[in-house]
N, CA, C and O atoms as a GROMACS GRO file, in nm:
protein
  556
    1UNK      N    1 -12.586 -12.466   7.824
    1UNK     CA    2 -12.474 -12.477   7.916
    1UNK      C    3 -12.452 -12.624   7.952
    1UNK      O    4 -12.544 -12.685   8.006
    2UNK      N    5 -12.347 -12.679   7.927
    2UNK     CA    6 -12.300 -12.819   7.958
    2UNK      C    7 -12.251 -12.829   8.121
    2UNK      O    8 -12.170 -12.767   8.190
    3UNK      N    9 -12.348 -12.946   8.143
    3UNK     CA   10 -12.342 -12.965   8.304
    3UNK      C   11 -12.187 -12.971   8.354
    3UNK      O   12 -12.099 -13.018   8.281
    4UNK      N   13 -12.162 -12.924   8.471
    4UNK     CA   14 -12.018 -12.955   8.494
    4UNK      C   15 -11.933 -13.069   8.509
    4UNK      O   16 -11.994 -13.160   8.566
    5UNK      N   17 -11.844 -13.090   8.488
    5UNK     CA   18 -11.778 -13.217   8.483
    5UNK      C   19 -11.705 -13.256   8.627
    5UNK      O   20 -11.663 -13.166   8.700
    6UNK      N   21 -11.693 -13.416   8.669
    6UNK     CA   22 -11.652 -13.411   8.812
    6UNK      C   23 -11.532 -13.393   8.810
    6UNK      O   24 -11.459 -13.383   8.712
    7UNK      N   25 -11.503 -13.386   8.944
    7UNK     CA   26 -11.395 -13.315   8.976
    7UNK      C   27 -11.275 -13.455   9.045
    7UNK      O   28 -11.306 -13.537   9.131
    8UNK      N   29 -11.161 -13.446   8.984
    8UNK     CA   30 -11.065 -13.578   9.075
    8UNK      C   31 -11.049 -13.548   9.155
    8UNK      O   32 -11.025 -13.430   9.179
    9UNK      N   33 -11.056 -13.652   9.251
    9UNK     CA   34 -11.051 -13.671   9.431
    9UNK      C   35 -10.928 -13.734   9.487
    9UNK      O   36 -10.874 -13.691   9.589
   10UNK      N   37 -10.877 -13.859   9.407
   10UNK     CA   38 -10.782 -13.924   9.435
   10UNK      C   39 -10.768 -14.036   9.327
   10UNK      O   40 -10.860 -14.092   9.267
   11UNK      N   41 -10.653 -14.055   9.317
   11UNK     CA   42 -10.567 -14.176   9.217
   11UNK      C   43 -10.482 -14.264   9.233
   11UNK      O   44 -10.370 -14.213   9.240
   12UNK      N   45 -10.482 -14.401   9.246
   12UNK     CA   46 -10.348 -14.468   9.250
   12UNK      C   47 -10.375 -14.586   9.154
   12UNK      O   48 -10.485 -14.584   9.098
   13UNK      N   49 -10.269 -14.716   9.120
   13UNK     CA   50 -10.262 -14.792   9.066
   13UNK      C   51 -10.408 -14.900   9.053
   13UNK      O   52 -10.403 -14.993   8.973
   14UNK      N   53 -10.534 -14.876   9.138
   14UNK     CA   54 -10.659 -14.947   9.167
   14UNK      C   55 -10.763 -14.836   9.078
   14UNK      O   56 -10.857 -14.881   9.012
   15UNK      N   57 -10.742 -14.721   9.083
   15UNK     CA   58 -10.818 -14.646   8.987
   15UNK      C   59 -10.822 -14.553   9.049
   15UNK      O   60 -10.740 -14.526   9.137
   16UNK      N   61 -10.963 -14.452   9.003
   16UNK     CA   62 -10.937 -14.331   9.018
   16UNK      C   63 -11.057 -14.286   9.076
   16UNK      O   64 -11.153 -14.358   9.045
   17UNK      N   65 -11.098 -14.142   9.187
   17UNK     CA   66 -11.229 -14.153   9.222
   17UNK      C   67 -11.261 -13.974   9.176
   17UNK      O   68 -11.177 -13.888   9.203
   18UNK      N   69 -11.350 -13.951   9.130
   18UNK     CA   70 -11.380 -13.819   9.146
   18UNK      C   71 -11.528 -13.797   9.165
   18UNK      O   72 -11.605 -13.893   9.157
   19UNK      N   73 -11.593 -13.611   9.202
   19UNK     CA   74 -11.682 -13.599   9.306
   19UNK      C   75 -11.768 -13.550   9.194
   19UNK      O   76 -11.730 -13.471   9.109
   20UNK      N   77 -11.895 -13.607   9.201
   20UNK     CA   78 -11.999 -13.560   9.009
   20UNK      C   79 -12.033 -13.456   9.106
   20UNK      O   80 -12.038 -13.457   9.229
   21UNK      N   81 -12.055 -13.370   9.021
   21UNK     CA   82 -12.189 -13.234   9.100
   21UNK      C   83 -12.326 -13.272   9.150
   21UNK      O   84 -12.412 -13.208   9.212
   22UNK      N   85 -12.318 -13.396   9.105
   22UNK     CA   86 -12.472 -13.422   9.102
   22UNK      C   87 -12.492 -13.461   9.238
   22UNK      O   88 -12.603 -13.452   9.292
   23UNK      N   89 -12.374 -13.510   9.305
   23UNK     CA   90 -12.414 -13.533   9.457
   23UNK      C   91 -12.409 -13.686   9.446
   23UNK      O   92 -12.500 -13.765   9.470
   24UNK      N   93 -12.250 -13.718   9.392
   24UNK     CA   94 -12.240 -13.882   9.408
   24UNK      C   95 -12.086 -13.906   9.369
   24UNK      O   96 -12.014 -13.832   9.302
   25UNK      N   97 -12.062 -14.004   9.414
   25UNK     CA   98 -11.921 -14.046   9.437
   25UNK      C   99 -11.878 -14.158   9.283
   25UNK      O  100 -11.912 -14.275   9.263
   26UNK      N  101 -11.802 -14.075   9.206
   26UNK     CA  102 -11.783 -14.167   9.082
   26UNK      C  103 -11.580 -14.267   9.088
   26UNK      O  104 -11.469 -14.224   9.056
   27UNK      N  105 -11.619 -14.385   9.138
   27UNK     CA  106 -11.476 -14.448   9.141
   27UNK      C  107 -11.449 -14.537   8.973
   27UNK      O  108 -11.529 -14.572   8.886
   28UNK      N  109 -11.376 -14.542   8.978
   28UNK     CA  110 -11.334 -14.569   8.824
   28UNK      C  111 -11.177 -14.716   8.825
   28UNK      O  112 -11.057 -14.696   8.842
   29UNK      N  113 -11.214 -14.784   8.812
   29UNK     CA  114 -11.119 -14.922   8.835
   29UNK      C  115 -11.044 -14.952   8.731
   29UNK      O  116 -11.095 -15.009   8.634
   30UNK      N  117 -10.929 -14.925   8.732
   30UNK     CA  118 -10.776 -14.922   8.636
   30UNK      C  119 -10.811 -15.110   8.583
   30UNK      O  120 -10.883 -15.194   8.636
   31UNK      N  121 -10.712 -15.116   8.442
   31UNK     CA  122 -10.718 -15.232   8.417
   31UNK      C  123 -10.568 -15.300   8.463
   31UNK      O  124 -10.523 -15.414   8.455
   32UNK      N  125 -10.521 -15.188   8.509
   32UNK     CA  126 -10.357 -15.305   8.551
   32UNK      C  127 -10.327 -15.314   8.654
   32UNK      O  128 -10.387 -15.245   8.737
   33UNK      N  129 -10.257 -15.372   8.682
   33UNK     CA  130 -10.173 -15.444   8.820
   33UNK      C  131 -10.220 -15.359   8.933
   33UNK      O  132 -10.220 -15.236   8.926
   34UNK      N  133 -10.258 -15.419   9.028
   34UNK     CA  134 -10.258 -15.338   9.175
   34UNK      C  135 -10.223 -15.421   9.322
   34UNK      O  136 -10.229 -15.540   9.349
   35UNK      N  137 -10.196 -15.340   9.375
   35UNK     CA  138 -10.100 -15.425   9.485
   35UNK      C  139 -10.261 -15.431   9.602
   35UNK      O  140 -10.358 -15.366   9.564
   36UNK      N  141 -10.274 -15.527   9.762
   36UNK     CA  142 -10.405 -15.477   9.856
   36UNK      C  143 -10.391 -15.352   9.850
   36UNK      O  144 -10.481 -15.278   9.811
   37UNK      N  145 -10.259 -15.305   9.895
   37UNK     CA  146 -10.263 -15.194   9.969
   37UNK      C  147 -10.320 -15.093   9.884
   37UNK      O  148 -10.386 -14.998   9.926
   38UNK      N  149 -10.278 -15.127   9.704
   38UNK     CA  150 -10.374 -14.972   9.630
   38UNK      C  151 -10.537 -15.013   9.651
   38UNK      O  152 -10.621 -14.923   9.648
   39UNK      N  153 -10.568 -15.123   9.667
   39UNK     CA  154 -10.731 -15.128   9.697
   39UNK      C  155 -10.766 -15.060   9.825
   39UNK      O  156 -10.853 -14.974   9.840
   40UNK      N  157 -10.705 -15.100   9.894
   40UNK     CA  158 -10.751 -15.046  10.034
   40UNK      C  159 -10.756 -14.879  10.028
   40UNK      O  160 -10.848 -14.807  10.067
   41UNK      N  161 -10.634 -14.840   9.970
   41UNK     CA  162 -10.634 -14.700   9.980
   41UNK      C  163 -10.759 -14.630   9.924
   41UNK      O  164 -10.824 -14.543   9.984
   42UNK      N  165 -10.788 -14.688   9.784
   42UNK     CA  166 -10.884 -14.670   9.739
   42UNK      C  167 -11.041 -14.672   9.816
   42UNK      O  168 -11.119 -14.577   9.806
   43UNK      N  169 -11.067 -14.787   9.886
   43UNK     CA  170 -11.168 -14.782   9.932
   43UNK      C  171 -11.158 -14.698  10.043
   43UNK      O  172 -11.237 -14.604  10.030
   44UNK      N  173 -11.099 -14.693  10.139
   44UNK     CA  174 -11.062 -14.583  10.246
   44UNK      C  175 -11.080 -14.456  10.185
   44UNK      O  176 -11.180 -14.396  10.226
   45UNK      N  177 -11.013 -14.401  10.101
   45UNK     CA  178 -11.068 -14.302  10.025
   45UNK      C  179 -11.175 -14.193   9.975
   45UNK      O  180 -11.190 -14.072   9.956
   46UNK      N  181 -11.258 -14.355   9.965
   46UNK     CA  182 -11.462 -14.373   9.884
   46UNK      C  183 -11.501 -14.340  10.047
   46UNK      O  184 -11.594 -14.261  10.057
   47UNK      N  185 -11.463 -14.372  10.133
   47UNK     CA  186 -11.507 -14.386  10.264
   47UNK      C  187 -11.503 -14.217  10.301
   47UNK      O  188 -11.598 -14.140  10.316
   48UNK      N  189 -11.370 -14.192  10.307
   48UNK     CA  190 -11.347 -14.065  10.338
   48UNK      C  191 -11.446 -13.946  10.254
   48UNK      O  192 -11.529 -13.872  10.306
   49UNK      N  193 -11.415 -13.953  10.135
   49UNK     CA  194 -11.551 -13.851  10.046
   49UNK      C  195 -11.626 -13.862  10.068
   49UNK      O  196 -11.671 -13.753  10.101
   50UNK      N  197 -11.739 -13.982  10.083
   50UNK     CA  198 -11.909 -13.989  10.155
   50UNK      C  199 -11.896 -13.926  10.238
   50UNK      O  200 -11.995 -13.855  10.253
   51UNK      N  201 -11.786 -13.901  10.347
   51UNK     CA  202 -11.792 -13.815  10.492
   51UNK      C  203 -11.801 -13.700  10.476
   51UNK      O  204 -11.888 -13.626  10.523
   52UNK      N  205 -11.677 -13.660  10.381
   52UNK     CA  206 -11.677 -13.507  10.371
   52UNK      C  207 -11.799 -13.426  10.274
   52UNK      O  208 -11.832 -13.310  10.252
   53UNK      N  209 -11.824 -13.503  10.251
   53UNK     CA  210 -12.002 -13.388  10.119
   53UNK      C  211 -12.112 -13.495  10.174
   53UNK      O  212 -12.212 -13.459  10.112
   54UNK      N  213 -12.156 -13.624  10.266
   54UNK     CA  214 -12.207 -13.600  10.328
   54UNK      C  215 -12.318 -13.706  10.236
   54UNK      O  216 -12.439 -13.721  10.252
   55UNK      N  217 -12.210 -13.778  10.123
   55UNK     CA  218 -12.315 -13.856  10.050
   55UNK      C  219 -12.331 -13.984  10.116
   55UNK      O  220 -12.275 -14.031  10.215
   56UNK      N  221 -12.445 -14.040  10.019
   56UNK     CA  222 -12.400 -14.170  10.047
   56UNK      C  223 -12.449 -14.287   9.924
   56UNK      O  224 -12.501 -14.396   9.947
   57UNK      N  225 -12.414 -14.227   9.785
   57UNK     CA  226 -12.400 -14.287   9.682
   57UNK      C  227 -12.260 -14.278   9.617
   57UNK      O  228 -12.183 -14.182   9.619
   58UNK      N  229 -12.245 -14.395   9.561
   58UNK     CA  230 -12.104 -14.390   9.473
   58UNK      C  231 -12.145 -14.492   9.318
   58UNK      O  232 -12.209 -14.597   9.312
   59UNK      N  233 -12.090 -14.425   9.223
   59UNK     CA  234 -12.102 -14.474   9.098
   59UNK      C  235 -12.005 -14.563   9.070
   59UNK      O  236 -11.922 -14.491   9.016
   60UNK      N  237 -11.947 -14.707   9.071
   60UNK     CA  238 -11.884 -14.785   9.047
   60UNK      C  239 -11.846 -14.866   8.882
   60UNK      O  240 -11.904 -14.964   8.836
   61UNK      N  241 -11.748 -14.799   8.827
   61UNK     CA  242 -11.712 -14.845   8.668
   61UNK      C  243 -11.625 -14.930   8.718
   61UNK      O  244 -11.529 -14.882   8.778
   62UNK      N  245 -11.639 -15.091   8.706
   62UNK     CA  246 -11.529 -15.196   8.671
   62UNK      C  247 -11.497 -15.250   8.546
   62UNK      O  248 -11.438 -15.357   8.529
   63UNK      N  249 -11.539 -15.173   8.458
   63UNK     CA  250 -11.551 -15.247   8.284
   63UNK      C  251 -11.401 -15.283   8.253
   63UNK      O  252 -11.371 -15.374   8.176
   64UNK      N  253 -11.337 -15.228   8.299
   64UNK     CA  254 -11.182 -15.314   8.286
   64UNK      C  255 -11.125 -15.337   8.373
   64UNK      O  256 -11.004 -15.348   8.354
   65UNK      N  257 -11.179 -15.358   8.522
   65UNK     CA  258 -11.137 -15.382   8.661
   65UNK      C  259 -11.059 -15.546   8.622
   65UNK      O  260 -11.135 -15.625   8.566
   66UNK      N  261 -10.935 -15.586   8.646
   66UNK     CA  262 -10.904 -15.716   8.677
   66UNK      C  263 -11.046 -15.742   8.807
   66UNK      O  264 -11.119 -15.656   8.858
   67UNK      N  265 -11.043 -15.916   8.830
   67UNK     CA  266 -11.118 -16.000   8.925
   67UNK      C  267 -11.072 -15.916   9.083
   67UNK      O  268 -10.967 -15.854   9.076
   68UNK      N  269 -11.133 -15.914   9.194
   68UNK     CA  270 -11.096 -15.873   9.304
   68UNK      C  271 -11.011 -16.041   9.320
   68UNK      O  272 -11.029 -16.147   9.261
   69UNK      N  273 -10.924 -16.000   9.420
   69UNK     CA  274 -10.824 -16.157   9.443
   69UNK      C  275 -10.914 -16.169   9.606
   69UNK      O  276 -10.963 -16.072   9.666
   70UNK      N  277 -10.918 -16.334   9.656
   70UNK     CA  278 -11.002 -16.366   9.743
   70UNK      C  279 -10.919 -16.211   9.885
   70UNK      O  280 -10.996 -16.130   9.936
   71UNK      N  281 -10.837 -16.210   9.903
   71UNK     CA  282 -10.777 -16.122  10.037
   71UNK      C  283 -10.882 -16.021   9.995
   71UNK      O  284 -10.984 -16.021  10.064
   72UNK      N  285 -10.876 -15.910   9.863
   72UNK     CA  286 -10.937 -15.800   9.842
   72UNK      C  287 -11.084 -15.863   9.880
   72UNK      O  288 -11.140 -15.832   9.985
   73UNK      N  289 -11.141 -15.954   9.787
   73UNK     CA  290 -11.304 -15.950   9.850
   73UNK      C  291 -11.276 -15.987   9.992
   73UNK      O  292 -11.250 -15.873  10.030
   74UNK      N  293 -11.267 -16.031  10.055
   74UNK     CA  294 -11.254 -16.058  10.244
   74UNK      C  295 -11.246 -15.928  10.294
   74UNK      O  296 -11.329 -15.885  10.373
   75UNK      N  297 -11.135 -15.852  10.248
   75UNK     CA  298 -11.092 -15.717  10.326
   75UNK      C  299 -11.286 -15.660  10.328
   75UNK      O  300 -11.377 -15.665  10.411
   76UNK      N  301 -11.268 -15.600  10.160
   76UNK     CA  302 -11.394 -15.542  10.165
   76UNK      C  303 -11.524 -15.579  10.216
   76UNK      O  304 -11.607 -15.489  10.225
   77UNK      N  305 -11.567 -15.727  10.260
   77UNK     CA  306 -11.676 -15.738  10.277
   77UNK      C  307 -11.709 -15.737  10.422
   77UNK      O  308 -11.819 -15.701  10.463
   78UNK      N  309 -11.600 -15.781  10.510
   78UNK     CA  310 -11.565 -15.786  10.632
   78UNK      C  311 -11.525 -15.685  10.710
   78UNK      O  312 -11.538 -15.680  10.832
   79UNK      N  313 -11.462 -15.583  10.624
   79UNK     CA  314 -11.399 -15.504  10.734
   79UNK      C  315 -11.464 -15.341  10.631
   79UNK      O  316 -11.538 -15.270  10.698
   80UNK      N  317 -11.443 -15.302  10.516
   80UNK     CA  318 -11.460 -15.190  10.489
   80UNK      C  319 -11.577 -15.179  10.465
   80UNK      O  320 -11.613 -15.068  10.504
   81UNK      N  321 -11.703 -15.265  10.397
   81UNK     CA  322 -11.854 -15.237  10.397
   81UNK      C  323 -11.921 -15.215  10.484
   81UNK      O  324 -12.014 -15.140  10.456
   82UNK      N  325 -11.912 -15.279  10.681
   82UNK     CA  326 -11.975 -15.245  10.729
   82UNK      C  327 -11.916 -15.105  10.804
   82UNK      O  328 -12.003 -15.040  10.861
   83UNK      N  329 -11.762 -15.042  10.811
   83UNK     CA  330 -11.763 -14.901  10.828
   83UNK      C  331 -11.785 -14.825  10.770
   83UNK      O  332 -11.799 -14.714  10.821
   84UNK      N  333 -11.803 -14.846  10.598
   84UNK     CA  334 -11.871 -14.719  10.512
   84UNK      C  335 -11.986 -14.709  10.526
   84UNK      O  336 -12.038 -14.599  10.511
   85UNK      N  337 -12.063 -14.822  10.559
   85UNK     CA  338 -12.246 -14.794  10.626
   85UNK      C  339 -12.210 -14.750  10.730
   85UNK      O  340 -12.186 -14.631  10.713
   86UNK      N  341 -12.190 -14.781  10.835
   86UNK     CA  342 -12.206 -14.766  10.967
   86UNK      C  343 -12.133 -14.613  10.979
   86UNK      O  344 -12.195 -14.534  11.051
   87UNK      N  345 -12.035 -14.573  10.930
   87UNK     CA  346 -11.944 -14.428  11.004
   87UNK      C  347 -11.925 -14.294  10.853
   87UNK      O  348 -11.909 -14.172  10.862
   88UNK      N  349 -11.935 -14.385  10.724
   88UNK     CA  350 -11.993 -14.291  10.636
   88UNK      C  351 -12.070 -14.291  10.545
   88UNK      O  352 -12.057 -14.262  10.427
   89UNK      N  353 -12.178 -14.337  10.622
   89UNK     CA  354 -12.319 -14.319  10.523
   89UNK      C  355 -12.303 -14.358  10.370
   89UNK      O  356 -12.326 -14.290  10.270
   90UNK      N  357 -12.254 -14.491  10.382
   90UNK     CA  358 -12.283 -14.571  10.236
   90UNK      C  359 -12.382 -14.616  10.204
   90UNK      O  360 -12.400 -14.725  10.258
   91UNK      N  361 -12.482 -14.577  10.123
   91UNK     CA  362 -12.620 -14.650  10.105
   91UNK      C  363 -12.629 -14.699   9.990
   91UNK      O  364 -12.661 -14.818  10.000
   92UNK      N  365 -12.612 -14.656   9.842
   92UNK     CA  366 -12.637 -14.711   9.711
   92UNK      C  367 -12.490 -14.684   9.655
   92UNK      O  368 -12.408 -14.593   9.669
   93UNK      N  369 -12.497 -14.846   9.561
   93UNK     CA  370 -12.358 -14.846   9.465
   93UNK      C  371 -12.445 -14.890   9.343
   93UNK      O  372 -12.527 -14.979   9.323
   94UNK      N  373 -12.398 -14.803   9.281
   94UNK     CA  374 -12.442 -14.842   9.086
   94UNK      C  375 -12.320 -14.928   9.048
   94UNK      O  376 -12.219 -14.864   9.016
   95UNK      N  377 -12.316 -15.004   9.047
   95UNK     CA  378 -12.216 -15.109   8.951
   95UNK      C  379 -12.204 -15.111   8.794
   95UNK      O  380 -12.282 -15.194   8.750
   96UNK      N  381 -12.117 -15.033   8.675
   96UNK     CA  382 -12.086 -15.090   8.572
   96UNK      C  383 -12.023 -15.169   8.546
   96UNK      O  384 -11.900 -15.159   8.550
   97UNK      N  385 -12.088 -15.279   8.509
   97UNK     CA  386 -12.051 -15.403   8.538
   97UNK      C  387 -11.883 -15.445   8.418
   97UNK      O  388 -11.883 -15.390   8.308
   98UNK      N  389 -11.805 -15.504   8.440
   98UNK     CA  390 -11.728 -15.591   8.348
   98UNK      C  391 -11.792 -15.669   8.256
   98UNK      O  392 -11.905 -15.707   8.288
   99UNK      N  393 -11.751 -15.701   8.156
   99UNK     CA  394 -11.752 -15.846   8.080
   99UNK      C  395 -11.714 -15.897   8.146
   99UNK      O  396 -11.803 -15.918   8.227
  100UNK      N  397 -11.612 -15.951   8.181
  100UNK     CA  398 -11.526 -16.038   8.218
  100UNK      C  399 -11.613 -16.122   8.325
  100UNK      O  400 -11.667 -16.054   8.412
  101UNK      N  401 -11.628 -16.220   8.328
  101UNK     CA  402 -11.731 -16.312   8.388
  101UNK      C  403 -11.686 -16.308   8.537
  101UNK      O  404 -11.753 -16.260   8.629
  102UNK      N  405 -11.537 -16.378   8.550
  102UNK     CA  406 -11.458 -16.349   8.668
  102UNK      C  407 -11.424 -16.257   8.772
  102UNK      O  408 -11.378 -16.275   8.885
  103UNK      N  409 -11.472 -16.113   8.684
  103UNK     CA  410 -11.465 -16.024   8.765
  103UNK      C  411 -11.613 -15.981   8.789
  103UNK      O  412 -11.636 -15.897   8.876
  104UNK      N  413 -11.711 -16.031   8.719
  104UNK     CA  414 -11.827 -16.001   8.804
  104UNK      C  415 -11.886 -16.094   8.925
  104UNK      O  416 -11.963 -16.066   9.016
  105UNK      N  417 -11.811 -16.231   8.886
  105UNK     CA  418 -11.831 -16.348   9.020
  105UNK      C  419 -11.771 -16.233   9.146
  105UNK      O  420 -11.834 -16.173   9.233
  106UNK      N  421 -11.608 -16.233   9.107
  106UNK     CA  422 -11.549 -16.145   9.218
  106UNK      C  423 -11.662 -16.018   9.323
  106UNK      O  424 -11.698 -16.009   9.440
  107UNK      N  425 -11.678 -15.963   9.232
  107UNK     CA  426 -11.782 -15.858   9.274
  107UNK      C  427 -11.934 -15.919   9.342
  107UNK      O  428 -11.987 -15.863   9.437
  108UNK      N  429 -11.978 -16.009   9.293
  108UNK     CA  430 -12.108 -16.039   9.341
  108UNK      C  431 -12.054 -16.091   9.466
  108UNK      O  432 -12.128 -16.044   9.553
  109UNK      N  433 -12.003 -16.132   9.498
  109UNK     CA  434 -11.947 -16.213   9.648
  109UNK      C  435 -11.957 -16.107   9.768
  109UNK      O  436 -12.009 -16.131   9.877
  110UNK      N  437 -11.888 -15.964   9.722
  110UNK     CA  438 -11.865 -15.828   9.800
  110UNK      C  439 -12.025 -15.812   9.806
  110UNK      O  440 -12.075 -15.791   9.916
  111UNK      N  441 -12.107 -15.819   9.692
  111UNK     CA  442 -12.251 -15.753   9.704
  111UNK      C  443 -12.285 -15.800   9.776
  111UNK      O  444 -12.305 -15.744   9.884
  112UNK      N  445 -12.320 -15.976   9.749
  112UNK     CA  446 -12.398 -16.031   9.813
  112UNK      C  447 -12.376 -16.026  10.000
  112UNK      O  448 -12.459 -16.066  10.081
  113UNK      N  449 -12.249 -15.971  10.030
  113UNK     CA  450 -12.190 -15.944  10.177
  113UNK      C  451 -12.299 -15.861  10.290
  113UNK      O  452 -12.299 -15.854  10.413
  114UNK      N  453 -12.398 -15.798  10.171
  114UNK     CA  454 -12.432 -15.685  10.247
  114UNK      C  455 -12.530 -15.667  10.316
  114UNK      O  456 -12.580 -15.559  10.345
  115UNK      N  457 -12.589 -15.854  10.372
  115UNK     CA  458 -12.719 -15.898  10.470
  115UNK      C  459 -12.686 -15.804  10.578
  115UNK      O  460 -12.576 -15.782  10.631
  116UNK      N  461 -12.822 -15.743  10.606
  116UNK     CA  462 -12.821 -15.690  10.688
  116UNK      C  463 -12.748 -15.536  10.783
  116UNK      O  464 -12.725 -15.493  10.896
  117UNK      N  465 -12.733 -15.494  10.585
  117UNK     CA  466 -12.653 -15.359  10.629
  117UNK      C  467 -12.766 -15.286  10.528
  117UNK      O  468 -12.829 -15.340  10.436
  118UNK      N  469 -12.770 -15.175  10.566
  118UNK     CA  470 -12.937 -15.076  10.503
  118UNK      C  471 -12.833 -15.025  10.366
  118UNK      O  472 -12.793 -14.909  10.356
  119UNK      N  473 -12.811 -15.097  10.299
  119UNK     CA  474 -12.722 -15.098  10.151
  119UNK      C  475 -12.799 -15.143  10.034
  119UNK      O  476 -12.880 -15.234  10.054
  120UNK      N  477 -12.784 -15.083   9.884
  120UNK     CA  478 -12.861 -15.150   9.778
  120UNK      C  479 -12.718 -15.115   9.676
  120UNK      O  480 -12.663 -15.005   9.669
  121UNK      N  481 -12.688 -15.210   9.622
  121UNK     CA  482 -12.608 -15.259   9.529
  121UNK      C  483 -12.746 -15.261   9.370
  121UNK      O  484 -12.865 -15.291   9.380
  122UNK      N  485 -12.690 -15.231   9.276
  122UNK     CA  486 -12.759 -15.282   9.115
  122UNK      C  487 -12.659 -15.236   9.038
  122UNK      O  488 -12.586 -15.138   9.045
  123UNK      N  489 -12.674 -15.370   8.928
  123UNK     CA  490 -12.581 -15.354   8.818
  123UNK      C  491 -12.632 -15.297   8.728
  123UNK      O  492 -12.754 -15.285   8.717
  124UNK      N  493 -12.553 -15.254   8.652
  124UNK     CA  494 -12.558 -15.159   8.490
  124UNK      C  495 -12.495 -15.221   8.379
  124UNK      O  496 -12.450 -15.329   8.418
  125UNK      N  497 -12.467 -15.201   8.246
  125UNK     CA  498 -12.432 -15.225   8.121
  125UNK      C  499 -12.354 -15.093   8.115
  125UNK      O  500 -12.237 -15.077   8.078
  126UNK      N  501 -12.435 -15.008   8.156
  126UNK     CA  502 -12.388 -14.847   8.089
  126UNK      C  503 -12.386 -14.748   8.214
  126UNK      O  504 -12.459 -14.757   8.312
  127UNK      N  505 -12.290 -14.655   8.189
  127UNK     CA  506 -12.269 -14.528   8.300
  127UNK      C  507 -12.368 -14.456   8.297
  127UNK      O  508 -12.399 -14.393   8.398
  128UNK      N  509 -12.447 -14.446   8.174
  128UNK     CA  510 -12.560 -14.325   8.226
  128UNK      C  511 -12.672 -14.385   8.284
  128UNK      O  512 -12.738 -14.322   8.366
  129UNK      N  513 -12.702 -14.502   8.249
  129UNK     CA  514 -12.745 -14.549   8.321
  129UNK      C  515 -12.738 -14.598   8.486
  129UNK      O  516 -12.848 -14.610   8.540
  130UNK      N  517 -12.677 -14.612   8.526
  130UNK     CA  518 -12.596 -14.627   8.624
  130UNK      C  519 -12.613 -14.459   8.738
  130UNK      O  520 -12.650 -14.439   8.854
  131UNK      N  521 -12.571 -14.385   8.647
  131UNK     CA  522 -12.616 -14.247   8.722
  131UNK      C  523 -12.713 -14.173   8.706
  131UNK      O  524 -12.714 -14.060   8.755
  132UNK      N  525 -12.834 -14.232   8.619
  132UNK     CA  526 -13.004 -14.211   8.654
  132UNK      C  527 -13.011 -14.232   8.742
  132UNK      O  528 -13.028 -14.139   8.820
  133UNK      N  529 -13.000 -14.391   8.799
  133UNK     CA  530 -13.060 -14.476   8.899
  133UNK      C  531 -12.999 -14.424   9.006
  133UNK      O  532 -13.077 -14.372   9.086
  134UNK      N  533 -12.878 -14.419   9.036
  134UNK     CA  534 -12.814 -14.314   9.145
  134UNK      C  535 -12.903 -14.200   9.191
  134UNK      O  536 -12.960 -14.176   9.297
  135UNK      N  537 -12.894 -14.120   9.041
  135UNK     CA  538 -13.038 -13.976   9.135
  135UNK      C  539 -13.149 -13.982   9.181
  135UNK      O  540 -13.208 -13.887   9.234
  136UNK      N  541 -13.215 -14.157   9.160
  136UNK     CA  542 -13.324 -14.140   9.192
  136UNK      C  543 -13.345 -14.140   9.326
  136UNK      O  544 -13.435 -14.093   9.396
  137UNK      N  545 -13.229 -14.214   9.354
  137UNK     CA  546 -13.206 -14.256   9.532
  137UNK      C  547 -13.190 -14.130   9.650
  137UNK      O  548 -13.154 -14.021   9.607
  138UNK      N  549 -13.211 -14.141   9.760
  138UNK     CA  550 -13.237 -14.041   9.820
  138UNK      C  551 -13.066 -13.976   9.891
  138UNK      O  552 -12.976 -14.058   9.911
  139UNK      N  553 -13.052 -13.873   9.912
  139UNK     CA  554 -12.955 -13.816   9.975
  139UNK      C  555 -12.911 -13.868  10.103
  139UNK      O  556 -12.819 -13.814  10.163
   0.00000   0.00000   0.00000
């Protein structure tokens, strides 16, 4: 019997998020154009699902994410990382990482944000990898 497949949660021009069975939040980062406002929605979103099932892992694919632009990393590191710890139990992000050099600078800036919030960020090459390391982590 082939494990079940996740289920879509929400979509806009920033990507797409759906809910694995396994008990983790899989967001998925479009390669074209996106305006703040589709990021924000997006992360608001990731925020909202940890609440409702109560997780507090999310699987992060940027392998064709454009760079975050400096407003997007600020928003996120300042204002949406410490309410997804603090009000919905964000604890571990698996990162599949980009090539793109630029967009992993982008991203390490958001990681490195996260002194002093009970958060663990690690990067990946590969998705299954990426969602081992996820299960090992605690609920």
């Amino acid at each position: 019997m082939l494990p079940a497949a996740p289920s879509p949660y929400f979509a806009n021009a920033a990507g797409s998020l759906s809910l694995d069975p396994a008990g983790f939040l899989r967001a998925h980062w479009s390669r074209g154009p996106r305006r703040l406002a589709d990021t924000q929605a997006l992360f608001e979103h990731m925020a909202q699902a940890l609440r409702e099932h109560g997780w507090g892992r999310i699987l992060i694919n940027q392998v064709e994410m454009p760079p975050f632009t400096t407003q997007e990393q600020e928003w996120v590191a300042r204002h949406w990382l410490p309410r997804a710890v603090q009000q919905a139990g964000y604890r571990f992000g698996a990162v599949v990482v980009s090539p793109q050099v630029l967009t992993r600078l982008a991203t390490a800036y958001i990681t490195t944000s996260v002194q002093g919030l009970p958060l663990t960020y690690r990067s990946f090459d590969r998705d299954a990898d990426a969602a081992a390391w996820l299960l090992e982590q605690p609920l």
